[in-house]
LOVEXTI-317744 format. One line per 5 residues: their letters; for each residue y, x, z of N, C-alpha, C, O. Coordinates in steps of 0.1 Angstrom, whole numbers, padded with zeros to 4 digits. Atoms other than C-alpha are relative to their C-alpha. Layout:
A) Y:X:Z:Y:X:Z:Y:X:Z:Y:X:Z; ...
***
This chain:
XXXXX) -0012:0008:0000:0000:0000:0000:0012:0009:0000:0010:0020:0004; -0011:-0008:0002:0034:0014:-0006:0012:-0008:0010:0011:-0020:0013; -0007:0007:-0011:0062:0008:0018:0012:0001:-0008:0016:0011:-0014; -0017:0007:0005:0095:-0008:0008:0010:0011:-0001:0011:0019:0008; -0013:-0012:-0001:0125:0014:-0002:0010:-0015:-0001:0009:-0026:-0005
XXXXX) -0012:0009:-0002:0157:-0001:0004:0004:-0006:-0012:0005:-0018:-0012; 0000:0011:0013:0164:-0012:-0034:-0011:-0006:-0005:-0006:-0012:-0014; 0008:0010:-0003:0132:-0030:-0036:0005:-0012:0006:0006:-0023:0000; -0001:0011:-0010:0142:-0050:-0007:0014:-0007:-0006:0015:-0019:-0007; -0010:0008:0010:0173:-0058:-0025:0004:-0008:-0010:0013:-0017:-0012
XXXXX) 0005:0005:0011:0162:-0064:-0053:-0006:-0016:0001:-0002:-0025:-0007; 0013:0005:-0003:0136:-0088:-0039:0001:-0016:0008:0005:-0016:0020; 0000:0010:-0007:0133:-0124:-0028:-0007:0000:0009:-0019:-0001:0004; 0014:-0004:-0007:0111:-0120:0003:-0004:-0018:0004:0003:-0027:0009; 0005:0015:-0005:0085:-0151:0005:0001:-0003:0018:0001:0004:0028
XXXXX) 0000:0007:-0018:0087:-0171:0039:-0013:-0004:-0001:-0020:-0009:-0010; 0016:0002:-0005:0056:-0174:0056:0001:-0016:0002:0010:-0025:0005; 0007:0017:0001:0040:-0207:0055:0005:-0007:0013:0007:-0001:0024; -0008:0006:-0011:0056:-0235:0075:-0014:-0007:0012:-0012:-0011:0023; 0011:0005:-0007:0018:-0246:0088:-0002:0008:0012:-0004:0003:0022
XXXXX) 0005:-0008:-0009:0010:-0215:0108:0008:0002:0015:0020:-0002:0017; -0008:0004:-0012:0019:-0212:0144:0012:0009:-0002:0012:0013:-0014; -0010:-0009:0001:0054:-0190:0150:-0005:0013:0003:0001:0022:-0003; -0003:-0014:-0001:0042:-0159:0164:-0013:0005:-0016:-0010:0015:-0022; 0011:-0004:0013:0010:-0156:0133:0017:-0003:-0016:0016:0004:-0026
XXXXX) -0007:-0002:0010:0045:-0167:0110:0012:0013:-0001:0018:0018:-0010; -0010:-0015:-0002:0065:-0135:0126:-0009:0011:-0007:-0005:0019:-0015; 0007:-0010:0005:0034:-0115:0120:0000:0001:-0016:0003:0011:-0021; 0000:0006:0012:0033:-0131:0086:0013:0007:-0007:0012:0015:-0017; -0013:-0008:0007:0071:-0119:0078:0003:0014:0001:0012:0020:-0005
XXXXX) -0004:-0011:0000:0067:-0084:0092:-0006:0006:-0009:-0003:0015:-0016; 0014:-0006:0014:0037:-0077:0069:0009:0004:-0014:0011:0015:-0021; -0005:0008:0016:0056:-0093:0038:0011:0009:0000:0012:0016:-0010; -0011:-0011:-0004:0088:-0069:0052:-0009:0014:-0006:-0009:0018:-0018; 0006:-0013:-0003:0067:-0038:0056:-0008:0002:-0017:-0007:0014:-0021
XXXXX) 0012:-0008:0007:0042:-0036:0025:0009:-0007:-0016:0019:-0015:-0017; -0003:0005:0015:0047:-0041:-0016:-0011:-0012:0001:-0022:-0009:0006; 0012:0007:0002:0025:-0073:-0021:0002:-0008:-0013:0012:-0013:-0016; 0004:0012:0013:0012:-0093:-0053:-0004:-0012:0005:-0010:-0013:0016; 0003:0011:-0005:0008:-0130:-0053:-0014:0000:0004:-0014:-0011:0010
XXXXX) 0013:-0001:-0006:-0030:-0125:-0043:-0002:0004:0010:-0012:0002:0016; -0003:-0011:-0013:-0021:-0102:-0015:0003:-0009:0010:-0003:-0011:0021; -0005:0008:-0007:0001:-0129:-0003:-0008:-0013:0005:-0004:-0020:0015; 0011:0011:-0006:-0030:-0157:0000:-0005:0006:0006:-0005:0002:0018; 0006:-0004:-0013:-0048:-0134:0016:0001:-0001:0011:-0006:-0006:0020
XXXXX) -0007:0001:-0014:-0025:-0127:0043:0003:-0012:0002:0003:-0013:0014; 0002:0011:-0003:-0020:-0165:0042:-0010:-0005:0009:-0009:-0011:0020; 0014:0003:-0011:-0057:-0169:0051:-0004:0008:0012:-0012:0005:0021; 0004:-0006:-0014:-0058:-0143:0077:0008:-0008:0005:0000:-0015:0012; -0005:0001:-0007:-0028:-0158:0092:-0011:-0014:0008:-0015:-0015:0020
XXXXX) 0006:0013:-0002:-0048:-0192:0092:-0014:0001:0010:-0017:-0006:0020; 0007:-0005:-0008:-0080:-0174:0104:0005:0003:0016:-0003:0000:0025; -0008:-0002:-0014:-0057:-0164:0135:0005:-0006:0003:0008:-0002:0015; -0005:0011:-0006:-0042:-0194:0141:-0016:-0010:0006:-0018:-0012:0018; 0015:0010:-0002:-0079:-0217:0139:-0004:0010:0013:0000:0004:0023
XXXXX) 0006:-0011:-0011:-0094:-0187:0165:0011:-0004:0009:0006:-0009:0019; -0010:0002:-0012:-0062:-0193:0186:-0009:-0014:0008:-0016:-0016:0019; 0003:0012:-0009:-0068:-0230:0189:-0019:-0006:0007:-0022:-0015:0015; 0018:0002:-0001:-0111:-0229:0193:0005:0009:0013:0008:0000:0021; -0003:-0005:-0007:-0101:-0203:0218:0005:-0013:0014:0000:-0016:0025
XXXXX) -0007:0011:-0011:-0076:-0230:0237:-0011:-0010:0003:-0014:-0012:0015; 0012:0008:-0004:-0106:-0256:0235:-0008:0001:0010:-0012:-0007:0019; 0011:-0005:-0005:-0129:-0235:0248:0002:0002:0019:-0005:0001:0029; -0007:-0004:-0014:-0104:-0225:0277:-0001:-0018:0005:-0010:-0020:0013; 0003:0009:-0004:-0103:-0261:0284:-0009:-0010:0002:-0007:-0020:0009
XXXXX) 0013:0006:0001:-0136:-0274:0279:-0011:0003:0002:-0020:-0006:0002; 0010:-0009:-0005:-0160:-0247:0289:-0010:0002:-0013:-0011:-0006:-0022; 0006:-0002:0012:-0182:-0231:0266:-0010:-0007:-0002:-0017:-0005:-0012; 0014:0007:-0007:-0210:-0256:0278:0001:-0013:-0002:0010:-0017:0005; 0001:0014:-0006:-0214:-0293:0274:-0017:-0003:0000:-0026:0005:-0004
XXXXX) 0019:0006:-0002:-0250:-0313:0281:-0001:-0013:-0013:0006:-0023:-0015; 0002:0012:0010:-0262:-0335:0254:-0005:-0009:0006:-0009:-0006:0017; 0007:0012:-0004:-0276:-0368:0259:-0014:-0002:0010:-0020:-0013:0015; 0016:-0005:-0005:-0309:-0352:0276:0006:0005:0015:0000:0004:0026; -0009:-0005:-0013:-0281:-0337:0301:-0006:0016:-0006:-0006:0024:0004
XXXXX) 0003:-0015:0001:-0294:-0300:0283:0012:0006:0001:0023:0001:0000; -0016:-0009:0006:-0268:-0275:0279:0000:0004:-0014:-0009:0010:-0019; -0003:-0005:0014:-0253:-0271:0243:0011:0008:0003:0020:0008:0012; -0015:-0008:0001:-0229:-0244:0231:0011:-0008:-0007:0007:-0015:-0017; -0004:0008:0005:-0201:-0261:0220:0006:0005:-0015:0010:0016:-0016
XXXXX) -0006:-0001:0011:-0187:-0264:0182:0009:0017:0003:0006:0028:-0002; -0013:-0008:0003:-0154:-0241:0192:-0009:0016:0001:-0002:0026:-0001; 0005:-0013:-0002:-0177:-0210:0198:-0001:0004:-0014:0006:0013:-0018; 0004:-0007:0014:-0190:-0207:0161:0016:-0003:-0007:0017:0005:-0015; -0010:0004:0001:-0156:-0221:0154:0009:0017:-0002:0013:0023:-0013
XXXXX) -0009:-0006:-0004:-0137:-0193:0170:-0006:0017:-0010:0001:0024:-0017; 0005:-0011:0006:-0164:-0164:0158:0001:0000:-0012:0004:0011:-0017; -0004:0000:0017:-0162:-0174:0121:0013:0002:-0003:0014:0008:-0014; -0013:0003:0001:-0126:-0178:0124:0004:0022:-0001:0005:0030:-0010; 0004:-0015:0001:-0127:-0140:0138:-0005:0011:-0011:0002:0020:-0015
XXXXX) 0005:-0007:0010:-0149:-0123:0114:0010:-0002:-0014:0013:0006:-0022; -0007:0001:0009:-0129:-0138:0092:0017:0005:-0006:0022:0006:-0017; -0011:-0007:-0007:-0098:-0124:0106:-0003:0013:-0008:0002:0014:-0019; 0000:-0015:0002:-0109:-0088:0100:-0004:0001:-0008:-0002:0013:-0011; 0002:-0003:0011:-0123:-0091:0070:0012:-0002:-0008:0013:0007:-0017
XXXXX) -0009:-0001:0010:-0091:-0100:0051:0010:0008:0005:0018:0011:-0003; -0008:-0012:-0002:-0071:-0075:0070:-0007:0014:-0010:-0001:0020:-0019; 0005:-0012:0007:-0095:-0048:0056:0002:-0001:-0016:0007:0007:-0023; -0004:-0001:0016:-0094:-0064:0020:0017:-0001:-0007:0021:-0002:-0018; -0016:-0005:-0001:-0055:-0059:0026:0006:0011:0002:0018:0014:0000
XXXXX) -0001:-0017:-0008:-0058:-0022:0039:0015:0001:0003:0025:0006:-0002; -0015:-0001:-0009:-0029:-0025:0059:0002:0011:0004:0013:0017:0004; -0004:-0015:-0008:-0035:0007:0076:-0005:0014:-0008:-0016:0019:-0006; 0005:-0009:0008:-0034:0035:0051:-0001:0015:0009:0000:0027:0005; 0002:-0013:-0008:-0041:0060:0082:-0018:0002:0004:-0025:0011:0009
XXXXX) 0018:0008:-0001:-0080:0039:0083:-0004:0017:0003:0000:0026:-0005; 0010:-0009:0002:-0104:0069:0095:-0011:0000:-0010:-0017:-0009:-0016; 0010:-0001:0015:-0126:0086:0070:-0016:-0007:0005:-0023:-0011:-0004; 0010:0007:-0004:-0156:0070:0091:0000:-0018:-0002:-0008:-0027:-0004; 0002:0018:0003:-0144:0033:0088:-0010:0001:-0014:-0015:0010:-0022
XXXXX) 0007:0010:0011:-0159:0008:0065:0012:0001:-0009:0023:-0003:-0006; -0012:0008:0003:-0142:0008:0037:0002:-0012:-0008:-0008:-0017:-0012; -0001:0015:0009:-0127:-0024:0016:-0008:0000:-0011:-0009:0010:-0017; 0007:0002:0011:-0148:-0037:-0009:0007:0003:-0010:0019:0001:-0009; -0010:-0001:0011:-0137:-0028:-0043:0011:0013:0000:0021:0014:-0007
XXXXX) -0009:-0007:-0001:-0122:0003:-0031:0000:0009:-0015:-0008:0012:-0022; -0005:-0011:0010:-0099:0024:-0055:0003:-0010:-0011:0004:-0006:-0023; -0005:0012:0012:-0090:-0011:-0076:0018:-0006:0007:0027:0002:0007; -0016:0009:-0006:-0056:-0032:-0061:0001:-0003:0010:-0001:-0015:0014; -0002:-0002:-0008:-0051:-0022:-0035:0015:0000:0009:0023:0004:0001
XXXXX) -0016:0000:-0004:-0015:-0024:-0012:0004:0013:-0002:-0005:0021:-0003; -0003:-0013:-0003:0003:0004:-0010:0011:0001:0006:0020:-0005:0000; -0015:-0001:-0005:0033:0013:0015:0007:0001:-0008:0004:0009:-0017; -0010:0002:0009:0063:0006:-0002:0010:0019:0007:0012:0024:0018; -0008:-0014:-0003:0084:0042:-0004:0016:-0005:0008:0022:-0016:0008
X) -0009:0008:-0006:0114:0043:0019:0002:0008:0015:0010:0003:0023
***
């Protein structure tokens, strides 16, 4: 990813993050959009992570208020919905960070993005 030089940013209409997502996932949302060069594909991505991180927020809040436990009809213990909820939500999370490579400092041991060495971000110069 290439990082913004000041005539870029001038140049440049910067998208506003989506009015659905909570406020602090739409700050993260505009510091990204600040910080990196992105193409309109870049920009769904980080849409769906944001969305990924908002759904995990609220399965999270559920969970905080409903315990991870309910009893079915038998009175058994089930796990409830927000668990697989919150973990898919998660995984989901970090996989579209990585196919964003946000952090072009990634150790040579990570995993890296699928597709590496194609379209990739690049810090904007600057």
């Amino acid at each position: 990813m290439n990082k913004k030089s000041e005539v870029d940013v001038a140049k440049q209409v910067r998208p506003k993050a989506p009015e659905h997502l909570r406020a602090p996932t739409r700050r993260w949302w505009d510091s990204v959009v600040a910080d990196f060069e992105m193409d309109p594909h870049h920009l769904r991505l980080l849409t769906l992570a944001g969305e990924s991180w908002d759904r995990c927020a609220q399965a999270r809040e559920a969970l905080k208020r409903n315990g991870i436990t309910f009893s079915d009809r038998f009175g058994q213990p089930k796990v409830r919905p927000e668990v697989a909820i919150e973990r898919d939500s998660r995984i989901a999370f970090a996989r579209l960070l990585r196919e964003l490579n946000l952090d072009p400092d990634e150790p040579a041991e990570s995993r890296p993005p699928s597709g590496t060495g194609r379209g990739h971000l690049r810090i904007a110069e600057g």
